[in-house]
N, C-alpha and C positions, 0 to 999 in steps of 0.2 A: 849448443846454444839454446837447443829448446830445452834441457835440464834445466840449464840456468837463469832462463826468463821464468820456470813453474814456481823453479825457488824463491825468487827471487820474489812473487809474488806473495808465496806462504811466510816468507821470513820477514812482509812489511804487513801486519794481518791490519792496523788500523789504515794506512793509506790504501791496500784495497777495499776497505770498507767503503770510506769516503766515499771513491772513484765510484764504486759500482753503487752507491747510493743516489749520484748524480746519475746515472743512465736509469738507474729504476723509476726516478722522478720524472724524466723525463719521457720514458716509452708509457709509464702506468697513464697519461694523458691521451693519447693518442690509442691504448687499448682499449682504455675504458671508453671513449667515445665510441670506438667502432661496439664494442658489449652494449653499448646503451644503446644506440638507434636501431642495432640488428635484434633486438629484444622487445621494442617498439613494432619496427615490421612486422617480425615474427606473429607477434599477438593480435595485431591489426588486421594482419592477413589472416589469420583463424578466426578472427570475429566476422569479416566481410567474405571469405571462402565460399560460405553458402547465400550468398546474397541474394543470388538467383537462382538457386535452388527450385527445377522444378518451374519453371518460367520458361518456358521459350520465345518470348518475345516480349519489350516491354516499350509501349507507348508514352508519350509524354508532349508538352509541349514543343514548338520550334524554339521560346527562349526560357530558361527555365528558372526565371525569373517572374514568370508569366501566370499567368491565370490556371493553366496549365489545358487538362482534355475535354471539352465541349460533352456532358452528362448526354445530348444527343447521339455523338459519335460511341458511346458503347453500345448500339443499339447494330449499329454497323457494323461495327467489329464483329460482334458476337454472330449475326448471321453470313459470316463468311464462311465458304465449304471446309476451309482448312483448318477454322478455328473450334477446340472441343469445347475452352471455360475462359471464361474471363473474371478479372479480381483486380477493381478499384479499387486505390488506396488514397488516401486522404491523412495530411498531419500538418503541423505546426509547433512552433517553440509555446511551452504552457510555463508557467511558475506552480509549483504545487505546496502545500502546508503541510508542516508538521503535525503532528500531536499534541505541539506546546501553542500551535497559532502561529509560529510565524513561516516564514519561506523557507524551503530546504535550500543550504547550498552544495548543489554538487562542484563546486570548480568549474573548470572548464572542458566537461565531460556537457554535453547535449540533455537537456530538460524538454522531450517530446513527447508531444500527446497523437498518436495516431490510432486511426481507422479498425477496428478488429471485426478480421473476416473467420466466419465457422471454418472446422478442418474439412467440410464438403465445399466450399469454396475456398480455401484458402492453394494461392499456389503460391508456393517459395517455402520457407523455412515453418515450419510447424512450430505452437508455442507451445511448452511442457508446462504443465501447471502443476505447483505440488501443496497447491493451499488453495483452496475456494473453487471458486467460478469462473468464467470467462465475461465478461458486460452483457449483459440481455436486453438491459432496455434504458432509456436517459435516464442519467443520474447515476450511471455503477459505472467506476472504471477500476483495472486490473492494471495493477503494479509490478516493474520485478524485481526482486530479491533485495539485490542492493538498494534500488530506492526506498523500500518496506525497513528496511534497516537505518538509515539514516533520517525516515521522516518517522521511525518509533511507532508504526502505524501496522494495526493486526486487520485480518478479515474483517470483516462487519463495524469500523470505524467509518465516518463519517468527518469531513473535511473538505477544502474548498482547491478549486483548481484556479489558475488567472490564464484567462487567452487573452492576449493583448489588445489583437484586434478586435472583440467581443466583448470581455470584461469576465466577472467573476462568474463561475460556476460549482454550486453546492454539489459535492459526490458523496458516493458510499462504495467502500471497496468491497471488491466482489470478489479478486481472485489474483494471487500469489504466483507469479511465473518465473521459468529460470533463464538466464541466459547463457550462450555457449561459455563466454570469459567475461569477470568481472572488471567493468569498464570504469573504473575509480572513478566513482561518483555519475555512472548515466543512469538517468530518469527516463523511463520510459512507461507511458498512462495508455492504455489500448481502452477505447470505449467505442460503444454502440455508435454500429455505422451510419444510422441516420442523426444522430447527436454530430457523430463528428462531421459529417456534411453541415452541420447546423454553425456549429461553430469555427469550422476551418474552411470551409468555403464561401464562393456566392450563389452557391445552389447551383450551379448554371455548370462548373467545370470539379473538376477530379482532378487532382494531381498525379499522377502514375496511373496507367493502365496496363494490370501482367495479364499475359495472353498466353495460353498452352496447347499445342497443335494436338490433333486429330492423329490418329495410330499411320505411321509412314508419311508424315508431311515432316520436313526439316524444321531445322530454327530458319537457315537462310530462305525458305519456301515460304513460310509463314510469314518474316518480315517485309518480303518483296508483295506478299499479298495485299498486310492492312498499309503498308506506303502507296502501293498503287491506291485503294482504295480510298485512303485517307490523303492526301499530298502535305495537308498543311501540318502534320503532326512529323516527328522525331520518333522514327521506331528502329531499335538495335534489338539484335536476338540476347538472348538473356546468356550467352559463353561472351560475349562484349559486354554488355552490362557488369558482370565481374570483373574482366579485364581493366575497364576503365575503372570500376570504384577502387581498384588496388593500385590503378598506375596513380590515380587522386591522391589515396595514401602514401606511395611513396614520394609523390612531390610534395607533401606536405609533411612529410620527417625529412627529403634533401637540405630543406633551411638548416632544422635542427641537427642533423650530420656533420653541416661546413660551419655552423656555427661552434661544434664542440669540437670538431677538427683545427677552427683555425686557433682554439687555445690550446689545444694540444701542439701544435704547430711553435706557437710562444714558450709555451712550458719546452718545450723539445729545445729551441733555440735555445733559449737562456743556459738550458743543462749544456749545451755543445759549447757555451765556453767556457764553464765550471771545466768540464772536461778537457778541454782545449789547454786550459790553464793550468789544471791537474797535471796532463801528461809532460809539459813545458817545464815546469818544476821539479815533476819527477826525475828528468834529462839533464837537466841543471845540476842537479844534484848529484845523477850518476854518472856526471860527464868523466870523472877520474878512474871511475870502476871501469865504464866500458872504454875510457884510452889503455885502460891496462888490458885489458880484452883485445885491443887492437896492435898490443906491444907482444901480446901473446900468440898472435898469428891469426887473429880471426880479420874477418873481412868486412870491408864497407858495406855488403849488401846483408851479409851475418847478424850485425850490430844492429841495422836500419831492420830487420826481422823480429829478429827479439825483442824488438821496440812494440814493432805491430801485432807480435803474437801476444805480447800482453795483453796490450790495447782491444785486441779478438776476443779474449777471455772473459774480460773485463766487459764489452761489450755481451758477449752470449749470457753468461749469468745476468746481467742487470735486466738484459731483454725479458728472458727467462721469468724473474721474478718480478719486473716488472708488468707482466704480463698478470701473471699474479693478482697484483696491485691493483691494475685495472677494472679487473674483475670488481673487485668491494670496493674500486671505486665509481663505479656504474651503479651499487646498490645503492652506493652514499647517496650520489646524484638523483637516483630517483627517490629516495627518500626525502632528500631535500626540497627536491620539486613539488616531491604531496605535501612536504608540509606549505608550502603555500598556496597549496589546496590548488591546483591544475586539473586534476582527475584524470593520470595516469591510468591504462589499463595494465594489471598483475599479468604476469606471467613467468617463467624459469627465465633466467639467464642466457644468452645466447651464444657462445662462444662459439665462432664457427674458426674453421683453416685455415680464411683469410685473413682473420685479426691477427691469428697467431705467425704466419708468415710475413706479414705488414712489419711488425712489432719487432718480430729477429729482425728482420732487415735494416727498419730504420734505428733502432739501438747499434745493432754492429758497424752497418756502414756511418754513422754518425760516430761514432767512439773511433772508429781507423780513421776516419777523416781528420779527426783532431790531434791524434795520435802520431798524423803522417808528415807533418813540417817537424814537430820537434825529433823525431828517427830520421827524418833526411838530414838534422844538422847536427846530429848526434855521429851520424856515418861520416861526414866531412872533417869532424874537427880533426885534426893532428893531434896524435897519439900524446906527443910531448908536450905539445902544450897543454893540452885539456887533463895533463897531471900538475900541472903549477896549478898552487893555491887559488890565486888569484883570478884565474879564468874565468870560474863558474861563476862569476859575481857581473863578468861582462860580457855586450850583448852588442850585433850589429845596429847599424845608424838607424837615426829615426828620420832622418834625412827627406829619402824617396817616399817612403810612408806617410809621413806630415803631407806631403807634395802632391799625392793621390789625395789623401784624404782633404788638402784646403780645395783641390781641384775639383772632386764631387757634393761637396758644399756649398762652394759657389754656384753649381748647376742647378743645385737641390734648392737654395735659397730663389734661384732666380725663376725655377717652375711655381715653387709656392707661392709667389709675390703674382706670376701672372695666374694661377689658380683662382689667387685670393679677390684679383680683380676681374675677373672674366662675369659673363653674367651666371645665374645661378644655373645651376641644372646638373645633369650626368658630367657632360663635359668638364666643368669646373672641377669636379669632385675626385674627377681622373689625374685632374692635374698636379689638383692638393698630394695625391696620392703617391703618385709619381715624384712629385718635389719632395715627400714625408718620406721614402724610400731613397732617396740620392743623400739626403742631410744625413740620414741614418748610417748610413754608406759614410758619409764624411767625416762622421764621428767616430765613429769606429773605427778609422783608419788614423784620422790625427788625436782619437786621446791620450794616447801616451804623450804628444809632446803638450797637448792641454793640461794634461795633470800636475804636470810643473806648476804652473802660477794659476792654479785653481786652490789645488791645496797649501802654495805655498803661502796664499793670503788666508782662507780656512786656517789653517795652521796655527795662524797669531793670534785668532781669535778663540779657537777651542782650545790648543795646547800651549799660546804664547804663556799663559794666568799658571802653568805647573814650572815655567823658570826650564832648567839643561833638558829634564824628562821631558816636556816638551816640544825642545828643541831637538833632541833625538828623535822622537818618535814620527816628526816632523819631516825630519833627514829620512827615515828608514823608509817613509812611504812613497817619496818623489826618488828614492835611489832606484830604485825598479819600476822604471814609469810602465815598461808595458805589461809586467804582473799587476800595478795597482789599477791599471785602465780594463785588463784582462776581468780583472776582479769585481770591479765598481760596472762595469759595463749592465752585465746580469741584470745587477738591480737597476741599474738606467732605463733598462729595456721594459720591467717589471712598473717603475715607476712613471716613466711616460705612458703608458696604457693605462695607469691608474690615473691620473690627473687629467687625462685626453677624455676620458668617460667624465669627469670629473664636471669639466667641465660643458658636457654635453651637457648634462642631469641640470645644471645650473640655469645654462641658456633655458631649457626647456621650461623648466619652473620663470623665469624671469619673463617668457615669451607667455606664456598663460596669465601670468597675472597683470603684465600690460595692456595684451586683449582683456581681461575682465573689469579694469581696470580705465579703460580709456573706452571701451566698446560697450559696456554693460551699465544701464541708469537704474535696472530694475534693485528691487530689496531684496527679493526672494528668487532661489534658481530650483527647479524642481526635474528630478534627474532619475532613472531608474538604472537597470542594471546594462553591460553593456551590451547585452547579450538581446533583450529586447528593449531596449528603451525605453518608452515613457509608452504607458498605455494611452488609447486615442481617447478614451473619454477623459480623463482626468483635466486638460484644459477647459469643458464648461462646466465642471465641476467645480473650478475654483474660482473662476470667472464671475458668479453671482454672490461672493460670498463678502459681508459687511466690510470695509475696509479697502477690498480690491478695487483700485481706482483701473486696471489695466490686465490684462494678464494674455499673453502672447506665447502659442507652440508653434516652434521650428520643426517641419517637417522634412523627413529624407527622400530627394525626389533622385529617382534612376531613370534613363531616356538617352536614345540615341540624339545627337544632334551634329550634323556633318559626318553621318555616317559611324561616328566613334560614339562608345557608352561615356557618357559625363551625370557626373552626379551634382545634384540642385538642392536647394534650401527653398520647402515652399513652408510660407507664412497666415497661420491663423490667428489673424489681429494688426492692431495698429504698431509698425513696430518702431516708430519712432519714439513708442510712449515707455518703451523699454530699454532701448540702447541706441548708439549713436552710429547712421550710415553715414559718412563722409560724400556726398555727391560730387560727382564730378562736371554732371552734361546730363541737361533730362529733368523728369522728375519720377520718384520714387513710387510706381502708381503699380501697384501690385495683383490690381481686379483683372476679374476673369481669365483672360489669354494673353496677359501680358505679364514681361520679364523685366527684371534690370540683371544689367551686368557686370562684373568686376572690369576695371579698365582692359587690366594685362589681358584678361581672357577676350573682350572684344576686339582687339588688338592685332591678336595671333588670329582668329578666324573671318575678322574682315568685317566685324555686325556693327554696325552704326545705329543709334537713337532716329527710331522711327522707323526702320528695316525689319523683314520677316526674315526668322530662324522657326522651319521648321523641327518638332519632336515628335520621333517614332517612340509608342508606348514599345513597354514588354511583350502585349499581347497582338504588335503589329500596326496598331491605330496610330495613324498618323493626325499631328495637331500643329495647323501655322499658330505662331506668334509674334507679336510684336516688339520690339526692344523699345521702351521707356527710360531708360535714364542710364547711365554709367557711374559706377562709385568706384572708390579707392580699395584696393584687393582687403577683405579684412576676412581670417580662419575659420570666425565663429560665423559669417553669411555666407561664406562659401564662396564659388565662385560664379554663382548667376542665383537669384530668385524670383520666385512667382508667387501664385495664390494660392489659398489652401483647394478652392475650386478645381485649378488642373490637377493638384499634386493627387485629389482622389477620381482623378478620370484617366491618370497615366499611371495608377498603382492599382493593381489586384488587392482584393480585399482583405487578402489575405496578410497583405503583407503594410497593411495600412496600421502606422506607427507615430509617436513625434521623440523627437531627439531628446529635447527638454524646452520646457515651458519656464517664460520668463515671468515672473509677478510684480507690478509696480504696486505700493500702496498708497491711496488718498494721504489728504492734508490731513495733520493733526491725528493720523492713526498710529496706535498704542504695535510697536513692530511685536514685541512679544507677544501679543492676544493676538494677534495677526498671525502667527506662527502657531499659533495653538489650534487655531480656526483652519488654517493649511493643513499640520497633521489629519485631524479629524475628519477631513474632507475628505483628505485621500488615505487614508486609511485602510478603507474597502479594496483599492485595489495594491494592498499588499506589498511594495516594491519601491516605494516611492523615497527619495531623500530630499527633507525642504532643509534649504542650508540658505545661510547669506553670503554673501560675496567673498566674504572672505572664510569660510566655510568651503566654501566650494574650491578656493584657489588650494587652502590645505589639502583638501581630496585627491585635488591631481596632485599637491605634490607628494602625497604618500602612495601615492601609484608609481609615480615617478619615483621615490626612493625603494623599492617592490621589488624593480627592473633592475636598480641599481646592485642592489645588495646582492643579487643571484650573478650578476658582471663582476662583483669584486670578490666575491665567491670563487669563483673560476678562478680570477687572475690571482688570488691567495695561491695559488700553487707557484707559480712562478715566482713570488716573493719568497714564499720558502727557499724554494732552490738556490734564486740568490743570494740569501741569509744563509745555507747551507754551503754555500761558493765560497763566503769568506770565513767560515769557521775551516774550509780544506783548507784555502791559500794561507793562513794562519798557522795555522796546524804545520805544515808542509813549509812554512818559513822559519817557521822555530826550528824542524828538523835541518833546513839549510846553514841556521844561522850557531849553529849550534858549539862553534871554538869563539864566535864573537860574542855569544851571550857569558858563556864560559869565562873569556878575558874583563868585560864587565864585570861581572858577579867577582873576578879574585880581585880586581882594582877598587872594591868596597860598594859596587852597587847594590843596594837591600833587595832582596825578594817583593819588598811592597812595590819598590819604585820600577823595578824592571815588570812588575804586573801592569803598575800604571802607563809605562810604555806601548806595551801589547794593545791597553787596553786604547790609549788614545791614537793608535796608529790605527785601527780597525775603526775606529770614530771618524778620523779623515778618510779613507776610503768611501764609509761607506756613503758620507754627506759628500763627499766629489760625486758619489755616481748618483743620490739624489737630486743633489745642484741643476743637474746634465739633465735629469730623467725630467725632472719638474719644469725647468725650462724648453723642451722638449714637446711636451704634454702641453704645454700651457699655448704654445704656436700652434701645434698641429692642430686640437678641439676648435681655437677661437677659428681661421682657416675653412675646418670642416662644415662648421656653424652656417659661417659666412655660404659655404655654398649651398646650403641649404635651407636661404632665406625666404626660397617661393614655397615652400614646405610647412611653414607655422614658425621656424625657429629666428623671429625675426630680428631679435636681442641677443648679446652676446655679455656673459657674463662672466668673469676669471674670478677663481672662488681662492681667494688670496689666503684665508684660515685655513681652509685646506692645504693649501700648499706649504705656508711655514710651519703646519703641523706635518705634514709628511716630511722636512727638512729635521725638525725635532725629534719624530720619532728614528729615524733614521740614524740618528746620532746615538739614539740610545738603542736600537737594534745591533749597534755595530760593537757597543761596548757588551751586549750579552755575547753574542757573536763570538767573543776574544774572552772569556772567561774561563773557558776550556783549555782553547794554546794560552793562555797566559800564565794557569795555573801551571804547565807543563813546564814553559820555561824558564820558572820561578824554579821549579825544582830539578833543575840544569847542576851537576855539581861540578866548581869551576874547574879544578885538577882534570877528572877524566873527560871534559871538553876540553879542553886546550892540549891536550895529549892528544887528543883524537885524529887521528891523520888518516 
């Protein structure tokens, strides 16, 4: 039997092509992810390895959000018995300029200006310099490599730095440095340490303080020293300082792990019932081969083997070169990622044991899993029957199956309904989930008896206009309901994830531009990058300039209040003069130590109009307030605000920013000389976008389509596969059908017409399992939306173009699909089919 499962395999060389092309598709997902994030690690952890290098202790604020180490407290450090050197370090996010004047972008790789300490003070990682100088004195700062490369910039050039919270600063580079790994796209500006105290701090605190013990003092000895001495500071030895900046890093690739896992996860599924389908077919067809196998003395469990050893094969090669696959397609992946300029760091390929054992496994075991109904009904059938014609064409009831599947539908339908109503939050989203997960379930178990009169009304509209061709090809797709549901699923599965994003992206764009929209009076929105925001001078910058009747910066305020971190909107200006609060209770009185609040949020914590809510700064300072008024929750104020007074007595200086500044323009002002006078204001500080309102809504939404494109990106694989699904089940029905196309083709049906057959019966298929998929998509997104209404997403919008365009294309994926088998069974010759027995 194992001779005749090897042969058996070499003597069909195109159906195991198929086969093991749907396992490669499906492992190369799930390999390349594990290749891509262990390739991440990898690099991350060699760039951060030496973090602490040479540190035995490092101080810091209690929150390190904070102000950070009291310039006093180095003074104590330093004269402790166990302490040899101490090494402040001071930085901040900077913008820097090119060559050509404007802002470098690195992506999303870090633009930092920090602190440079000499190699007789310096503790931790040494800097190699292979060009210039090191910074000597304000005004010189040293670059490394890759930033000097991207901002076109040589030794002894001269150019301008932006600190946000500061403003611009004119340099001259002084010196060339390398880094251990090229950090795709990190900026890193080292300048003189009393410059950068100048500009990154408030003179008063240091941000880090590295501490190196004395010959036979520990790290743990040395930290238990400056804690005793110091109580109000955060000191870990510097083998913990590593530990935690690598455990950082990897929770911050875990996201990016389960996120390319769970479409790997997709892509895998969809392949299992390509393959599911494949093998069912396969059995179908050799149900008269292995009855003669079982007339020939072989046995039930013989028959059900040679089934699986295929199936084994078939699985281990696909795994095998799926694994492969993976590989280039991790390179793809990061390739694609720099091209939308992220600022990936380089490094080799990762391929560790784990992936590769992962890979075998879930390939193999998913290929036998699919493999394993159709070999157990292949070992049952009776030898006598399953050599009659007629057998391989019939199939147990859909009976009990329908009867599951109306059964977890209804379940599934009636969690989503209470999901959908539930109030918003975790909860809700769990339940969306759960209902999204049971329908799925109930689909899948009643489409076979769905595809009846799905396709059979589909049918009269795509095939009724071709007259009998038609009508056949109409017949051939509902005769095998659970190959065409087998089939059509795939892409169900592939098309509801597309449409369910679909219409996230929708909502999202639809939810921004009714806050802009209903919330926003001003003319002009003035926005920087997101990485630092709007620099703090730029509001009275624009403030005095001819025309501005108003101009109002939203500040980002951080602060405990009831013990937990909540984040605040403090306001510099009149901001009714710009956009509309909805009050609810109160009035709107924003001066000194006073808040208003969103309803919901006073609501949950108990604060009433005219009641104190204290806030603990970052740096510990505590400040009572007052509650002034309550308004209606709106995204763009946030959910409590104050004055711009608190917001710079509860923010370190450093990290004093505004979100974006609104501009209102007087009566009778010319909006485009208005815009011109905006440009030219802000200018200086390098960063700035002045847009109008609707300017500004396009912005997020091409941010919004950004996020999109890299999601449908992904999920392009699983459309393949299930495009790839029905050119097998195509394929593999011509070979089944192969004495009926035969009896056609000698009773006078042309070659054109038996193509257009092929071709409109893969047309109904594949627009049944769109139908499914888009209807699908379309509940679950609006659903997910809805419970994520306390979130910004407050609109819900079904992007109907999209949908009858995924239903169109679909139609016409199914007829490329079928150009392959159609050609094949045009070229069917009728004599040695119909002989063929």
């Amino acid at each position: 039997m194992r001779k005749v499962s090897l042969r058996n395999l070499a003597a069909h060389k195109l159906r195991l092509f198929l086969t093991v092309l749907s396992v490669v598709l499906g492992t190369a997902f799930v390999a390349g992810s594990f290749v891509f994030t262990d390739t991440l690690s990898h690099t991350f952890h060699g760039i951060f390895s030496d973090v602490a290098k040479g540190v035995d202790a490092q101080a810091t604020g209690k929150d390190l959000s904070g102000s950070g180490v009291p310039v006093s407290d180095l003074g104590t450090i330093a004269a402790l018995p166990q302490v040899r050197a101490v090494d402040p370090q001071v930085g901040n996010q900077i913008v820097l300029l090119g060559s050509n004047g404007k802002p470098v972008q690195g992506g999303g790789a870090p633009s930092e200006g920090r602190s440079y300490s000499p190699p007789d003070q310096l503790l931790g990682q040494a800097y190699h310099f292979i060009q210039g100088t090191p910074p000597a004195t304000a005004g010189q700062i040293a670059l490394n490599k890759g930033a000097m490369d991207l901002a076109k910039l040589k030794v002894g050039d001269t150019t301008k730095v932006l600190v946000p919270s500061t403003g611009v600063v004119p340099v001259t580079i002084s010196g060339v440095y390398d880094t251990k790994t090229d950090t795709g796209g990190y900026i890193g500006a080292l300048f003189a340490r009393d410059q950068a105290m100048q500009l990154f701090t408030d003179g008063k605190h240091v941000e880090v303080v590295n501490v190196a013990a004395k010959s036979g003092v520990s790290q743990v000895q040395l930290r238990d020293a400056i804690a005793q001495a110091l109580p109000d500071l955060k000191v870990k030895t510097g083998a913990q300082v590593t530990k935690d900046t690598q455990a950082d890093v990897n929770n911050a690739l875990k996201f990016i792990n389960y996120f390319l896992l769970a479409f790997g996860a997709i892509a895998l599924l969809v392949g299992t019932f390509i393959i599911y389908n494949t093998f069912s077919m396969i059995v179908a067809q050799r149900l008269r081969e292995l009855a003669l196998l079982r007339a020939l003395g072989a046995s039930r469990r013989q028959v059900s083997r040679s089934v699986l050893l295929e199936a084994g094969v078939v699985g281990l090669v696909g795994s095998l070169l799926g694994i492969a696959f993976g590989v280039g397609l991790a390179y793809g992946l990061r390739a694609l990622l720099n091209s939308f300029n992220v600022g990936l760091p380089s490094g080799p390929l990762q391929l560790v044991p784990r992936t590769v054992i992962v890979a075998l496994i879930v390939g193999v075991v998913v290929t036998l899993f699919s493999a394993y109904t159709p070999a157990r009904r292949a070992a049952k059938t009776p030898p006598v029957a399953a050599m009659r014609a007629e057998f391989a064409s019939t199939g147990t009831s859909l009976r009990i199956r329908t009867l599951f599947g109306a059964v977890f539908a209804v379940l599934g339908a009636a969690t989503l309904a209470a999901g959908g109503t539930a109030a918003a939050g975790g909860g809700a989203a769990s339940l969306v989930g759960l209902g999204a997960l049971l329908l799925i379930l109930g689909v899948l178990l009643g489409a076979p008896a769905l595809s009846r009169p799905i396709v059979a009304v589909v049918g009269k509209v795509i095939a009724g206009p071709f007259g009998p061709v038609g009508r056949l090809a109409r017949t051939n797709a509902v005769r095998n309901p659970r190959r065409t549901a087998a089939t059509a699923f795939a892409l169900t599965l592939g098309l509801m994830l597309v449409t369910t994003i679909a219409v996230f992206g929708s909502s999202a764009k639809k939810s921004i531009n009714m806050l802009v929209d209903n919330g926003v009076t001003a003319d002009y929105i003035l926005t920087g990058p997101d990485a630092i925001g709007v620099p703090i001078g730029v509001g009275p910058a624009v403030a005095g300039l001819p025309g501005v009747a108003s101009s109002v910066a939203l500040e980002p305020v951080v602060v405990k209040m009831d013990g937990k971190s909540m984040h605040g909107t403090g306001v510099l200006g009149t901001l009714t003069d710009v956009g509309t609060v909805d009050m609810i209770s109160g009035t709107l009185d924003l001066s000194g130590h006073h808040i208003a609040v969103a309803e919901d949020i006073a609501k949950n914590h108990g604060w009433k109009v005219g009641g104190t809510v204290s806030m603990r700064s970052p740096d510990g300072k505590t400040i009572p307030t007052t509650v002034t008024g309550l308004y209606k929750h709106n995204d763009l104020l946030g959910p409590w605000m104050t004055s711009d007074q608190l917001y710079r007595e509860v923010t370190p200086s450093k990290y004093l920013t505004d979100m974006v500044v609104l501009v209102k323009a007087g009566p009778n002002t010319d909006l485009s000389q208005l815009r011109t006078e905006l440009i030219r204001a802000t200018d200086p500080f390098l960063v700035i976008k002045v847009q109008d309102r609707e300017q500004f809504k396009g912005t997020q939404a091409k941010q919004i389509d950004t996020l999109l494109a890299v999601l449908y990106g992904l999920l392009a694989l699983a459309i393949v596969i299930a495009v790839l699904g029905i050119i097998n089940t195509l394929a593999l029905s011509v070979v089944e059908r192969r004495r009926e196309i035969g009896m056609l083709r000698a009773v006078g049906m042309l070659r054109g017409q038996l193509r257009r057959t092929i071709y409109l019966e893969s047309a109904l298929i594949a627009v049944f399992g769109a139908i499914v998929g888009v209807a699908l998509g379309l509940t679950f997104g609006s659903l997910f939306v809805r419970t994520l209404r306390d979130q910004g997403l407050t609109q819900i919008a079904i992007p109907y173009g999209q949908a009858v365009t995924m239903l169109v294309v679909s139609a016409v994926v199914g007829v490329l699909a079928a150009l392959w088998p159609a050609v094949r069974a045009a070229r069917t010759k009728p004599l040695e089919a119909i002989a063929d027995l």
